[in-house]
N, C-alpha and C positions, 0 to 999 in steps of 0.2 A: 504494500500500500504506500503510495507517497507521499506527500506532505498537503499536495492539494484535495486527493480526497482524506485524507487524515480530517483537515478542515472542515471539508462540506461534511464528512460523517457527525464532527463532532456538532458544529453549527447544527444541523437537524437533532442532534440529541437534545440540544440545550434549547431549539423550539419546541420541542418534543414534550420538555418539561415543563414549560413557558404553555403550553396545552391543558397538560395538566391539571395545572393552577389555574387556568381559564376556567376549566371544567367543574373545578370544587368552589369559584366564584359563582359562577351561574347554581349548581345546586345548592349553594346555602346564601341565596342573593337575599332571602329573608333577614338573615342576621348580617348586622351592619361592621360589626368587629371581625368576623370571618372572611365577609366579601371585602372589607379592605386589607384584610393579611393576604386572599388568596389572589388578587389584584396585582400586589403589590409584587408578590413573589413572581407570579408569572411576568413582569415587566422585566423584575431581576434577570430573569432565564431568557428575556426577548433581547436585554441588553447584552448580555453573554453573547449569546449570537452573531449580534450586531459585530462585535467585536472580533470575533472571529472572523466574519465577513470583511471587515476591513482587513485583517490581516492576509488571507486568504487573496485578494485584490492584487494587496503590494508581494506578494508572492509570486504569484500569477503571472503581475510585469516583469520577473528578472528572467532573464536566459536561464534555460531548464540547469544549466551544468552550474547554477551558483546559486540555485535555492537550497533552503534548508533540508538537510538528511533527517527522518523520523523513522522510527523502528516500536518495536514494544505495543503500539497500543491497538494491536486488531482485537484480542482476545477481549480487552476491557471494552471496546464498542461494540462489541458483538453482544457481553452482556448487559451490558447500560440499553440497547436498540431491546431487546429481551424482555429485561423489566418496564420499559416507557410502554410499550404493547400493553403490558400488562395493567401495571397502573391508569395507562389512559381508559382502558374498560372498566375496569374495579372504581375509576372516578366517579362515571356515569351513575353510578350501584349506592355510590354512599349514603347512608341516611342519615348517619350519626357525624358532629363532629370528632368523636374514637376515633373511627371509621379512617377520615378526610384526616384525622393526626396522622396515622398508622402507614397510611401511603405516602405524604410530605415526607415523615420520618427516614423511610424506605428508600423516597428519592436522595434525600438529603446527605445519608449516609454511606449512598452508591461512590463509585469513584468517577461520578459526573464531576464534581467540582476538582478532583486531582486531575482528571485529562483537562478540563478546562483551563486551570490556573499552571500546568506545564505547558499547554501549548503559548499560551499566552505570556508565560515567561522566557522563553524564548525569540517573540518578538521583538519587532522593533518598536512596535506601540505601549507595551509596558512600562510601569515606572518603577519598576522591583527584580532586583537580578535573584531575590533572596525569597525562598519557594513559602516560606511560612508567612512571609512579609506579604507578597501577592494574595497566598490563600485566605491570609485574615484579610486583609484593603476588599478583594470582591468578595467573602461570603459574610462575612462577621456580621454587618446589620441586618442580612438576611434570616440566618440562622438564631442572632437572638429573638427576633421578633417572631419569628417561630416559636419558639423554646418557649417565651414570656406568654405566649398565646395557650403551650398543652401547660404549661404551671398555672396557670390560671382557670383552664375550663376545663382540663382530661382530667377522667375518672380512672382510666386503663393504666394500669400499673406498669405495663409492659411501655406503653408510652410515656410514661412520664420516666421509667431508665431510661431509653432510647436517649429522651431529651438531653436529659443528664451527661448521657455520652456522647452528644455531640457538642456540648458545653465543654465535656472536656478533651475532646478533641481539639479545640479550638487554640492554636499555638498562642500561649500568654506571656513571649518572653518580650515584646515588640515595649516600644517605649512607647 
């Protein structure tokens, strides 16, 4: 796989999830706290994209013999394209916000954001050579407002560790 469908792959994944979130806005458009967490997130994952697609651009223009080499990450798209199948039907399905936790959580936790923030660290458009610097700058506001959403409203015990661990996933050494 080479660098440019590396891109376009990863770009549909991170629209993929950007759906997602579309999807659990629309089914809980009653509650006004959920449709703007799941709003907000699928914007997150549209902008992700975006970015990528810039990137993907300024790739595209250079002579094939001085674009970027990528290796490693078919196996990780193959499972990320996997579960977005999956979660974007289980979306439609949710009744509960449990539910609509249990799948973000799911997303969240995939190695969507590690292919996202290594390809992006690699670019020219980044502003972080330092992979935990990049990873906390694009997910951190996403994932705590996550996190502050199942502490606040989930019942599901399984959900609210998930939470927990992606709290502390989250690299806290940054100034």
């Amino acid at each position: 796989m080479d660098i440019l469908e590396i891109l376009d792959r990863c770009g549909a994944l991170e629209r993929g999830a950007g759906d997602v979130y579309a999807i659990l806005a629309e089914r809980f458009a009653d509650d006004p706290g959920l449709r703007a967490l799941w709003r907000k997130m699928a914007e997150d994952e549209r902008e992700h994209a975006r970015k990528l697609e810039t990137w993907r651009a300024l790739v595209a223009a250079e002579v094939p013999e001085h674009r970027p080499v990528a290796s490693g990450f078919a196996d990780a798209i193959r499972e990320i394209e996997i579960l977005l199948r999956n979660t974007r039907s289980e979306a439609w399905r949710c009744a509960s916000a449990d539910e609509a936790f249990a799948l973000a959580l799911k997303l969240e936790e995939s190695e969507l954001d590690s292919l996202y923030t290594t390809l992006l660290r690699s670019s020219v458009i980044t502003r972080s050579s330092d992979a935990a610097t990049a990873l906390r700058a694009e997910t951190a506001a996403h994932h705590e407002a996550l996190v502050r959403m199942v502490r606040e409203r989930s019942h599901d015990e399984a959900n609210l560790l998930l939470a927990s661990l992606l709290v502390e996933s989250e690299p806290d050494d940054l100034p």
